[in-house]
C-alpha positions in Angstrom: 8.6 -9.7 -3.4 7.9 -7.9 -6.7 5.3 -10.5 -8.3 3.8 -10.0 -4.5 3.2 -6.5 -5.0 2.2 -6.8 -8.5 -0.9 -8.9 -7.0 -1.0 -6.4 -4.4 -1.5 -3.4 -6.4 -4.0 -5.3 -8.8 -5.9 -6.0 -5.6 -5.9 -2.5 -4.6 -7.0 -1.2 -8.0 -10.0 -3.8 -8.0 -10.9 -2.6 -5.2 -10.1 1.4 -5.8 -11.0 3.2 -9.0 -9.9 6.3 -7.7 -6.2 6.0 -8.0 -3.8 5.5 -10.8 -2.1 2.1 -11.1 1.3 4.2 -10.4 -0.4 5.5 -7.0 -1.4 2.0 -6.0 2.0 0.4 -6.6 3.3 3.1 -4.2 0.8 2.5 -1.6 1.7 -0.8 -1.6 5.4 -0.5 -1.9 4.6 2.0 1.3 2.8 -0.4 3.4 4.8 -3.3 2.7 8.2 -1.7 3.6 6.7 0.0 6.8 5.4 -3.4 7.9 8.2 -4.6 8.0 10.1 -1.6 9.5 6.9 -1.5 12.3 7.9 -5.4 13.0 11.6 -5.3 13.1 11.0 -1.9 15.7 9.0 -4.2 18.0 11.4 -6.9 18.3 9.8 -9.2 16.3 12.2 -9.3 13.3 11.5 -9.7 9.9 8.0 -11.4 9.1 7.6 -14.0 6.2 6.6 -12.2 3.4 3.2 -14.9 3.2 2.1 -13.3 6.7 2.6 -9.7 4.8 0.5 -10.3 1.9 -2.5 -11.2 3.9 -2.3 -8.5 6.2 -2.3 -6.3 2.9 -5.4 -8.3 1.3 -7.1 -7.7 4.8 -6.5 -3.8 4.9 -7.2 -3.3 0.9 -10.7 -5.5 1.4 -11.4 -3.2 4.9 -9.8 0.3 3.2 -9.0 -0.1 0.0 -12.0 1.9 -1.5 -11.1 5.2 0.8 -7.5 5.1 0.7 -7.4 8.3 -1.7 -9.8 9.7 0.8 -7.5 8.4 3.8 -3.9 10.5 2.0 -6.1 13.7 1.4 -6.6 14.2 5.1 -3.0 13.2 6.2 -0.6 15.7 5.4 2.5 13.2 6.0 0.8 11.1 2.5 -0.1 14.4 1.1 2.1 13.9 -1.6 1.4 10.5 -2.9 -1.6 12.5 -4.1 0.4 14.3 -6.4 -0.5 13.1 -10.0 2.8 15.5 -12.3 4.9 12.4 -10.3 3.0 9.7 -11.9 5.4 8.0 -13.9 2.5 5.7 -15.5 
């Protein structure tokens, strides 16, 4: 899972210039751990970590660009905002 979200993240900063390398990681980190939560919650157990990844790719291609934009609105992502916690 870690190289997968190394390739994730790159993806995401490819595609988003507007976030730090430490803020993409999280994002995916986030959306990979609550995809998985979100699929276990409907019964459908653990998905193979192949299925995942493309799902990711498919939202960073549709969103990736305004994902910053996306977290400035939402006050529950707020913080991931919040460059004094980047660590990179």
């Amino acid at each position: 899972m870690e190289a997968k979200i190394h390739e994730l993240t790159n993806a995401l900063l490819a595609k988003n210039n507007d976030i730090s390398a430490a803020k993409a990681r999280t994002w995916m980190e986030l959306l990979w751990s609550d995809f998985e939560a979100s699929s276990a919650r409907a019964g459908y157990g653990k998905p193979d970590p192949a299925v995942i990844e493309r799902i990711i790719l498919q939202w960073i291609q549709a969103y990736g660009d305004q994902l910053h934009e996306f977290a400035g609105r939402n006050p529950k992502y707020i913080h991931l905002l919040d460059e004094s916690e980047d660590f990179s």
